[in-house]
Every structure is written in structure tokens, then in C-alpha cells.
N, C-alpha and C positions, 0 to 999 in steps of 0.2 A: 449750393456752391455754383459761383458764376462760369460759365464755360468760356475758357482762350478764346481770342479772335483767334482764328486760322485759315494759313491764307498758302495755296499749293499753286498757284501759278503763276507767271511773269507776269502776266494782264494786270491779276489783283494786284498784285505787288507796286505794279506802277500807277497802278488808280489809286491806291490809297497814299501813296509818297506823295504824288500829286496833290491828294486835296489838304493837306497840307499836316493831318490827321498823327503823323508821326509813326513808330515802328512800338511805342512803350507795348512792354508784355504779352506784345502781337509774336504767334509759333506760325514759322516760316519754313513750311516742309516740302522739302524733294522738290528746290526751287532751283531751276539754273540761273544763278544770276547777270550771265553774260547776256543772257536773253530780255532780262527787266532793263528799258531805258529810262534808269534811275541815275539822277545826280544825287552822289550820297551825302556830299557839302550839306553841313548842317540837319541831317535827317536822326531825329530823337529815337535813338536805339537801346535806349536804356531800358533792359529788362527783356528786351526779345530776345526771342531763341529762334537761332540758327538752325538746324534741324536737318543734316541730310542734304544738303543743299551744294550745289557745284560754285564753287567761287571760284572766281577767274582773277589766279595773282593770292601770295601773300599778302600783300599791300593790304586788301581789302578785308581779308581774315581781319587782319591785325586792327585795323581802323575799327572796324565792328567791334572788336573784343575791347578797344579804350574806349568807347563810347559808350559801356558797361552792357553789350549784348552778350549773351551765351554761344559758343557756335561750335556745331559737332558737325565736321564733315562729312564728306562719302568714303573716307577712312581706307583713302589708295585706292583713288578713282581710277579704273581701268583694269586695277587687278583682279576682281569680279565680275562675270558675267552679267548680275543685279544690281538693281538700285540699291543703296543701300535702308533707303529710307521713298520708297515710292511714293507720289503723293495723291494716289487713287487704288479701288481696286483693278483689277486684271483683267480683261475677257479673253477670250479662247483666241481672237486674232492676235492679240498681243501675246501671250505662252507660243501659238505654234505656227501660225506665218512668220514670225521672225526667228522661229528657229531657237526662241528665248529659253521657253522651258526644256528643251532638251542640253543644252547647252549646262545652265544649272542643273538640270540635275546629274552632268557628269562630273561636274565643277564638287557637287556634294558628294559625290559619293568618295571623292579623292580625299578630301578635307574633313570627311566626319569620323569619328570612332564608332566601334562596333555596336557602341547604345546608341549611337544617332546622333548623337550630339557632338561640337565639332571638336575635332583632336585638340586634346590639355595642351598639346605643343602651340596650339595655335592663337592665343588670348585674341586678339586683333578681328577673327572670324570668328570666334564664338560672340564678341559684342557684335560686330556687323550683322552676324543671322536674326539676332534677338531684336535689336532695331529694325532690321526687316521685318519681324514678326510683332512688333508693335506697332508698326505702320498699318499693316493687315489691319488689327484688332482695331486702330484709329478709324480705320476707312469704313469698317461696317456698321461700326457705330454710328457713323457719319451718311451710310444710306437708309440705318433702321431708324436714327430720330435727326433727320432733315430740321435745320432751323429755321426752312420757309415752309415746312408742310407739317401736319400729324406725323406723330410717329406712325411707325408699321406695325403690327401685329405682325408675328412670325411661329410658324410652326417648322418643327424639322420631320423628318423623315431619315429612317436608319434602318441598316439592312443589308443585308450579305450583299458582297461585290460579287460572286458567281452565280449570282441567281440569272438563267438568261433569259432572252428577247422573248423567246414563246413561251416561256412560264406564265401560269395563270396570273400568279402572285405580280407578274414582273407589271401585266396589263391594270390590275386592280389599283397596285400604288402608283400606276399611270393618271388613271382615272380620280385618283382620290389627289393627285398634286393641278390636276384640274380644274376640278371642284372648290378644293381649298383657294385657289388664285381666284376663281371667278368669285366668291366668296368676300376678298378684298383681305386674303390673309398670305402673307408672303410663305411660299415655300425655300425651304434650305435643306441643302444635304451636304452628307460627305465629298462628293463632286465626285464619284469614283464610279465604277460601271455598274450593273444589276440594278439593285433598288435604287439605289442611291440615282442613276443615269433616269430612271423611271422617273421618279419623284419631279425631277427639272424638267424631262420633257414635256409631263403632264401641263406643267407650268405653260411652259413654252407654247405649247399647242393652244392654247386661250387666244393668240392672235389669230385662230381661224374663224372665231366666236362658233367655233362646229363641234360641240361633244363626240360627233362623229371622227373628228380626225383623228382622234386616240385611237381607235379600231382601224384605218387608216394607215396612221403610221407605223404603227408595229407590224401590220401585213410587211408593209416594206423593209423594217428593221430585221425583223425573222429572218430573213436570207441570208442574215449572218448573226446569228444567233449569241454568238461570245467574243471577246477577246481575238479568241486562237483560231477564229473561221477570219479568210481571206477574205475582205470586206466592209471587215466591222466599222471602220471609220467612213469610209463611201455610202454607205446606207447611212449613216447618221448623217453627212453633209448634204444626201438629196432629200431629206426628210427636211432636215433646215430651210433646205434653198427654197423649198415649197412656203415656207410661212415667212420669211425675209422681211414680203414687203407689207406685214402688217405689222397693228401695234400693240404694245403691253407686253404681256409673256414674262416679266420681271422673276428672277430668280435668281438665291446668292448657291455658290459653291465653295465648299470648304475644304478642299483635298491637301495632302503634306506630300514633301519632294521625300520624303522618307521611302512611301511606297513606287519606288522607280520602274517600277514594271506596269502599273494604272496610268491609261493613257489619258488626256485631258478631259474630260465631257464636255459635248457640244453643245449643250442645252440651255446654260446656266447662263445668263444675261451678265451674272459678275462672279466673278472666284477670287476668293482669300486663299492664294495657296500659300499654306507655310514648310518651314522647316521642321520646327519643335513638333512631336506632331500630342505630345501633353498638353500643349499650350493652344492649339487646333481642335482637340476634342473639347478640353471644356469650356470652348469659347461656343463651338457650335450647338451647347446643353443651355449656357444664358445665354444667350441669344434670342433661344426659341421660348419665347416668356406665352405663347399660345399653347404649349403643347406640342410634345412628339409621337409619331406614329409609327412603330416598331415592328419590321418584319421579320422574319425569321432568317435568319444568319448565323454565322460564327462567333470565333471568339473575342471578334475585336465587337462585334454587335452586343454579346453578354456585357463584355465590357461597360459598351456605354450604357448600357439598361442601369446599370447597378451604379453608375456613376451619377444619371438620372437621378435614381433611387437617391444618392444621398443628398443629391441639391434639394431635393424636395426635404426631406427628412428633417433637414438642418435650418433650411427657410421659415421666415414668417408664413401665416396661414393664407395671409394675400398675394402672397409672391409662389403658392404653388402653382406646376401646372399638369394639365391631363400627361399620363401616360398613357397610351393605345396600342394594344395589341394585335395584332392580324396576322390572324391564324393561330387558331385555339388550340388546334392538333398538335403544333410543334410547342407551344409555350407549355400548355398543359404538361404532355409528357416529359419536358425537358426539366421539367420542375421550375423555371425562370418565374414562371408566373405566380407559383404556390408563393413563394421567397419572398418578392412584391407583393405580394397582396398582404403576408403575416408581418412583414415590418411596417409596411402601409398604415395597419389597421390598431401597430404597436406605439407608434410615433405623437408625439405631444404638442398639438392636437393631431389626431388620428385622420390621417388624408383619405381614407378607403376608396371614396364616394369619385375621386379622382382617378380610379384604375382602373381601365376596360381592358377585357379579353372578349374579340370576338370574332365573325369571320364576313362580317355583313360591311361594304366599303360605304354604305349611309351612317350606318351607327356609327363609325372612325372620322366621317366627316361631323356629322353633327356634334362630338364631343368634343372637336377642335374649336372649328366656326364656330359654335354656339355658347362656348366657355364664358 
């Protein structure tokens, strides 16, 4: 199946009206139209979709909709803090030099029900969130298979948010989101602190081309060890400020406005942050079509193991991917791993040969990269 034209900026928008090319079946997202110098006199709009987009005037809604285009707007532009339909992903200057994400997420917390989801009073924001949250899932799609480059390989990485800065564990999945990136495999996490913060910085740290600066930056990160120590975010911005001016370090982040107490991560080059945060996890399980690397965490970490467990289960035999355990001691005992391995081994065809438990950060690299 042929993929839409799609087209999220004023630029495109006015290069292609211009070459004379037409609007037919072309998805027009998170576009401000006031900014496109577009004569729309005679411009073939039949079958495009409006998408999210700020028009400026009924007149023009309306002109677009007889000309047989689709158009869903920003659905009470102004009454939300967000776009409602963004037409990229996020980085950490757009969430929090503008003030953006905290903003939303006081805006949610007003407006959601006690399962997260927005108050039944409110029909109007629960479509708005959900549109938000399909822009998301648009937009990574749109970094993992570029339609001028290869696709990406991606691996995730998962694992307790209070795991902290001087944890063994915390420097290993530093090192192995490292490795992975230098490798040419895109790392992805939760976007959240502990592993998940580990995972992107590892990434990030490849613009030093120095294996060394993981040992490095966590010296400096260690000073403020968690969340709750005075500094946490200073240490991660002098860490940053240190590799600025180099290049690569590409990394996605995947956190939800749900958990409002996890503060941004510095590290991730792009974040999908959403709302739904159901719709958040199992994007960031297909996504990772390389394999995931699973550290020891909580319940939201069991969670995704077993969520894992069943994309695999359910999939064709070519669409599975590694599961990776690190740290034998917690899996082992916790039973997580026994569970995995007997449904692994139960499954038709029988994935086994795809489940590592181990505690060596080579053997977790090589079972990704080397898939």
C-alpha cells in the first residue's frame, strides 16, 4: 500500500501549490495556513485532508471543504496549551524552555478522569488527545522509515525509573545504549529517569566518539544521584552542554503526560510524548523491531516484558525480536524470566533461541546489533 504525500510545513505547502502539482489526496498536518503564500483560486483539493491545521477565516475552511477536501481543525484553537495535531516530533527545548510541557500537563491533569483518560464530560478533548497521539505515532514512524534514507533499525531499552545515577546497572545500560548507537542501531526508551535516562544518554554520548565519556559523565551526573537530590536537572544540562557541539547521538523518547511527576529527559535527540499512555507503550514494543533490553524494574517494567512476550508470541516467525535480560539475579529470582522462557519455548513456532538472561553488557549488545 502506497504511502500519502505528506506535507507539515508552509514551505512545502507553497512549493508544491506552486509547481502546479495540485492538493489531490496530499495529508496536510499541523499546517498554519496563514503562513503558506498560497493563492488558493483554482488549487485541486479534491481528496486532501486537512489535518490539524490553523486556517485563518471560515471562508477558507469552507472553500476547502467544496472543493471536496476533508478538514479537521485545531478543534478550539487556543483552548489548549497543544497542538492539536503537531506536525513533528518534540525535543526537550520545545517541552521545557517554553514552558510547554508543564503547562500541559497541568492542563491534563484538570481534564482527565482517574484512569487517565479524558473526562466522559468532555467528548471534544478526548478526540483532541487521541489526535495528538496519532500525530506522535505519525511522526516516528516518519523518523524510523525516512522516505529519502534506509529505514532504521531500533532497539528499546526498559527499566525501572528509580534506578539511580551510581547504580552499576544505571552505567551498564549507559554503555550498552552506546554501543548500540555506535553500532548504527537506533536506541529508544520510555524517556523517563533511571534506565530509561541511561539508555539516551548512552546514545547521546557517541558525539564524543569517546567510549570514555560514559564513565565521565556519570562521574558528573552522580552528584545528584535521583529525582529527589537538588540538582538533578543541572548535572544533566552540564553533561549536555559538554557534547552540544558535536554530531549524531540520535535518540527517540517515548514518555506519557500521565506520569506528572517524571521530569523531561535531557538526552533523547526526539520524544513522542503522549497522553494515552496504552497507546505509548505499545508503540514503543513495535517500534523496536531490533530487540529490547530489559532491566530490572517494577511493575510497569513486568508489564512491558509480558506485553513483549505477547507481540512475539502472536507474530510471524520473521517479525520476532530478541528479548534481553540484564541481570540474571533479579529476573531469575523474580520468576519473570522462568515465565518467558516456558511460553517462549511453548509458542508455535517456538521462539526460545531469541531469549537471553544474562549479566555480561557484550552478550546484550551482541544479541541486538547482531540480530
Amino acid at each position: 500500500m502506497n504511502r500519502s504525500l505528506e506535507i507539515d510545513t508552509a514551505a512545502e505547502l507553497a512549493i508544491r501549490v506552486e509547481s502546479g502539482a495540485g492538493l489531490g489526496g496530499v495529508v496536510v498536518q499541523g499546517v498554519d495556513l496563514a503562513e503558506a503564500e498560497v493563492d488558493w483560486t483554482g488549487v485541486d483539493v479534491t481528496g486532501a485532508f486537512f489535518l490539524g491545521c490553523r486556517i485563518p477565516g471560515a471562508e477558507l475552511a469552507l472553500a476547502l471543504q467544496r472543493g471536496g477536501a476533508i478538514v479537521v481543525p485545531e478543534l478550539g484553537e487556543g483552548k489548549r496549551p497543544y497542538r492539536v495535531y503537531p506536525p513533528r516530533l518534540y525535543t526537550y527545548e520545545d517541552l521545557v524552555a517554553t514552558g510547554l510541557d508543564a503547562a500541559v500537563r497541568d492542563y491534563f491533569e484538570h481534564s482527565r478522569s482517574r484512569t487517565g483518560d479524558p473526562d466522559p464530560d468532555l467528548p471534544v478533548e478526548a478526540v483532541a488527545q487521541r489526535l495528538h497521539d496519532t500525530a506522535m505515532t505519525d511522526a516516528i514512524w516518519d523518523l524510523v522509515l525516512p522516505e529519502d534514507d534506509r529505514p532504521k533499525r531500533v532497539a528499546g531499552i526498559m527499566g525501572g525509573h528509580a534506578v539511580r545515577r551510581d547504580d552499576p546497572r544505571y552505567r551498564e545500560v549507559a554503555e550498552i545504549g552506546y554501543r548500540l548507537t555506535t553500532a548504527g542501531v537506533m536506541v529508544a526508551t520510555g524517556g523517563g529517569p533511571g534506565i530509561m535516562e541511561a539508555g539516551n544518554l548512552g546514545a547521546y554520548l557517541t558525539r564524543s566518539r569517546d567510549p570514555g565519556a560514559v564513565g565521565r559523565a556519570i562521574d558528573v551526573l552522580s552528584q545528584a544521584p535521583s529525582v529527589e537530590h537538588a540538582g538533578y536537572g543541572e548535572r544533566a544540562q552540564e553533561v549536555h552542554a559538554a557534547h552540544e557541539d558535536g554530531e549524531g547521538g540520535v535518540s527517540l523518547a517515548i514518555p506519557t503526560w500521565l506520569y506528572g511527576h517524571e521530569p523531561v529527559g535531557r538526552f533523547a535527540s526526539h520524544i513522542a510524548k503522549y497522553f494515552a499512555n496504552s497507546i505509548r507503550e505499545d508503540g514503543l514494543l513495535r517500534v523496536a523491531g531490533a530487540g529490547i533490553v530489559f532491566a530490572p524494574g517494577g511493575a510497569g517494567t513486568v508489564q512491558e516484558i509480558f506485553q513483549d512476550l505477547a507481540v512475539n508470541a502472536y507474530s510471524p516467525h520473521d517479525q520476532r525480536a530478541p528479548m534481553v535480560f540484564l541481570g540474571s539475579g533479579w529476573f531469575r529470582s523474580s520468576g519473570v524470566a522462568a515465565v518467558v522462557e516456558r511460553f517462549a519455548a511453548a509458542a508455535d513456532p517456538p521462539f526460545a533461541e531469541m531469549i537471553l538472561v544474562t549479566d555480561s553488557v557484550d552478550e546484550a549488545v551482541e544479541r541486538i546489533a547482531g540480530a
